[in-house]
Backbone as CSV, one residue per row, in Angstrom:
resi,resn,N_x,N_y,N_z,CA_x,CA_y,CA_z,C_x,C_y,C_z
1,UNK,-5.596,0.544,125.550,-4.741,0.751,126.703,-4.913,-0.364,127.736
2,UNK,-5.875,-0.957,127.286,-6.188,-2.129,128.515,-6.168,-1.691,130.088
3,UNK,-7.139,-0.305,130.005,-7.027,-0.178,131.383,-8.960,-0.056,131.579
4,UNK,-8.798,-1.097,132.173,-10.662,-1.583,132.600,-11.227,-0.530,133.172
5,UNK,-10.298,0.100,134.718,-11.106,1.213,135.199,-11.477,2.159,134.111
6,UNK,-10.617,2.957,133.959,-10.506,3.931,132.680,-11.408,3.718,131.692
7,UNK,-11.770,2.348,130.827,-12.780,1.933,130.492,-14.585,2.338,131.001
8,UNK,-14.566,1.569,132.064,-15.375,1.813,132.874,-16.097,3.484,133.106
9,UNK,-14.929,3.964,133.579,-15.437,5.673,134.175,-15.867,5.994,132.816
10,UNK,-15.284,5.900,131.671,-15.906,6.658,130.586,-17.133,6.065,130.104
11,UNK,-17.460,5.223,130.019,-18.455,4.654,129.618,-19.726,5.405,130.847
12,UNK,-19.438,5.279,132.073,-20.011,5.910,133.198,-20.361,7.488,132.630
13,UNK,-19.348,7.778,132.146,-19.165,9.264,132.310,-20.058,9.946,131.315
14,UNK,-20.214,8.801,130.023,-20.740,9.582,129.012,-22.095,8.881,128.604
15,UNK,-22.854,8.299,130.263,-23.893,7.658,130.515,-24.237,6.292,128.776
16,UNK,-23.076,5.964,129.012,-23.213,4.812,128.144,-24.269,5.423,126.511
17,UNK,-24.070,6.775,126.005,-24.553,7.437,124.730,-24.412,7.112,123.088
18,UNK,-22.987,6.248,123.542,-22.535,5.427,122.323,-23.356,3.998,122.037
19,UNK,-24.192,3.366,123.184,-24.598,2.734,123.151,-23.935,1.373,122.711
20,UNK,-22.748,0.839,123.791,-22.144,0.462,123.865,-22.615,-1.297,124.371
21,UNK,-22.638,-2.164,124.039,-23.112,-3.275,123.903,-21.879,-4.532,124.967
22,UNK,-22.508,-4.935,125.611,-21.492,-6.013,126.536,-20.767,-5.082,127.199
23,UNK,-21.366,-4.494,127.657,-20.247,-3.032,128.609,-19.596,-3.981,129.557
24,UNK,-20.178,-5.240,130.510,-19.532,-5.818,131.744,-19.125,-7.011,130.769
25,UNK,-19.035,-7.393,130.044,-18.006,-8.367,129.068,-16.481,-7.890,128.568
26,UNK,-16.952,-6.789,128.163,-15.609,-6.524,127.843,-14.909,-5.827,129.110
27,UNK,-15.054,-4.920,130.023,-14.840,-4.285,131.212,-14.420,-6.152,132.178
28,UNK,-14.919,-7.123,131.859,-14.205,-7.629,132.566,-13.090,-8.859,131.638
29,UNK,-13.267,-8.839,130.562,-12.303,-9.204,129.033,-10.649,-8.312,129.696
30,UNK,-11.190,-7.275,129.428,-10.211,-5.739,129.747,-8.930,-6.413,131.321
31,UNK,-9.870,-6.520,132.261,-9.523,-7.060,133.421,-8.525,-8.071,133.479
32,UNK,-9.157,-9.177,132.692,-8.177,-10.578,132.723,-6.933,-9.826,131.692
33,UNK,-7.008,-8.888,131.076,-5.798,-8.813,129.875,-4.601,-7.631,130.423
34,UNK,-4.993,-7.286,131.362,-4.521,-6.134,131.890,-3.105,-6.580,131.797
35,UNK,-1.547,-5.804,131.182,-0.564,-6.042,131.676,0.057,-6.967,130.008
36,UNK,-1.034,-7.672,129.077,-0.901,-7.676,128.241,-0.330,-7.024,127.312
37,UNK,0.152,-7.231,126.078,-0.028,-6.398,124.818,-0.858,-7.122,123.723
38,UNK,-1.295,-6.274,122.714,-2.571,-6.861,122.129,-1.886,-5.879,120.411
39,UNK,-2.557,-7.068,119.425,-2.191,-6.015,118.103,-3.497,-6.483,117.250
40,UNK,-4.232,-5.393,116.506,-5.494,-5.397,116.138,-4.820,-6.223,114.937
41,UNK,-5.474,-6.634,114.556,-5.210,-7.937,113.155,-6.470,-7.564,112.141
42,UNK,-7.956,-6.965,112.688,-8.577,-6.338,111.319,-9.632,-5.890,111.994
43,UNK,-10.298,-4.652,111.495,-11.540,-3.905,112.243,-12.488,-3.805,111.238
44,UNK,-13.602,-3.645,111.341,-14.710,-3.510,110.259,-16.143,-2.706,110.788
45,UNK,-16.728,-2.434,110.056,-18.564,-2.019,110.426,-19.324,-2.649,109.303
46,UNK,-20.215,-3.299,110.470,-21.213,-3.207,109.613,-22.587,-2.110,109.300
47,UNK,-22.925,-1.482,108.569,-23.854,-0.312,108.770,-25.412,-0.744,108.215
48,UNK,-26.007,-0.326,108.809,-27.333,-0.388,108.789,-28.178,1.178,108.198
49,UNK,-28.478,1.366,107.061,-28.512,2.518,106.454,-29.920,3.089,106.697
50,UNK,-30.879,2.142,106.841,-32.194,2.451,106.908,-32.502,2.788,108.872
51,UNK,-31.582,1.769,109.387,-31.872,2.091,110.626,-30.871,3.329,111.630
52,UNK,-30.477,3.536,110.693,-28.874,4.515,110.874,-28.213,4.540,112.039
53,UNK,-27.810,3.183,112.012,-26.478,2.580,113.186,-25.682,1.822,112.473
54,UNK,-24.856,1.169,113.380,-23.970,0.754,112.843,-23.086,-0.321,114.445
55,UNK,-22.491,-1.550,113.323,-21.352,-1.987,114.600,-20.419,-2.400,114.110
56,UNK,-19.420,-1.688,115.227,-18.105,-2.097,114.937,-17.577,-3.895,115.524
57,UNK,-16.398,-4.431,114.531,-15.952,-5.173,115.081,-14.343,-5.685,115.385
58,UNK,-13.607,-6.361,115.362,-12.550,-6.375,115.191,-11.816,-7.515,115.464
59,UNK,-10.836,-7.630,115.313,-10.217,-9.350,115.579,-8.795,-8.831,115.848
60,UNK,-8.535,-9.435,117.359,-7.013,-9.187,117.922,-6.160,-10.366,118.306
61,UNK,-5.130,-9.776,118.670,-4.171,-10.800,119.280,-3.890,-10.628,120.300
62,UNK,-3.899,-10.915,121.493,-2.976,-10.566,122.702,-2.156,-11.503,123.374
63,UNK,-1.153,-10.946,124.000,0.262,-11.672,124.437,0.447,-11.392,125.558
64,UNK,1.863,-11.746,126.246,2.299,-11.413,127.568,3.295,-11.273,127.065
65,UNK,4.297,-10.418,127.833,5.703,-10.329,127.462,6.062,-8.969,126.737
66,UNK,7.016,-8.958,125.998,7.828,-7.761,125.334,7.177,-7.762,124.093
């Protein structure tokens, strides 16, 4: 949704439990893109079985305009 606040409060809200990595990188990524449109181009995990986590990643596009 590219909305940074909204971003933000939840991450706040759910005392960062997801363990969420570059919280003020992307919260301010989010910021500069605001007003954008963006289309995911490919998402992935990598999992860690012994340590039982995992990270997500993904590769986008974003634009201005229609």
């Amino acid at each position: 949704a590219l909305d940074s606040r909204g971003f933000y409060r939840k991450v706040a809200e759910l005392e960062n439990r997801n363990n969420i990595c570059s919280v003020t990188s992307i919260y301010t990524l989010v910021t500069l893109l605001e007003g954008s449109k963006g289309v995911m181009l490919a998402y992935d995990q990598a999992v860690d079985e012994e340590g039982a986590s995992a990270v997500g990643f993904a590769a986008l596009n974003f634009f201005q305009g229609e």
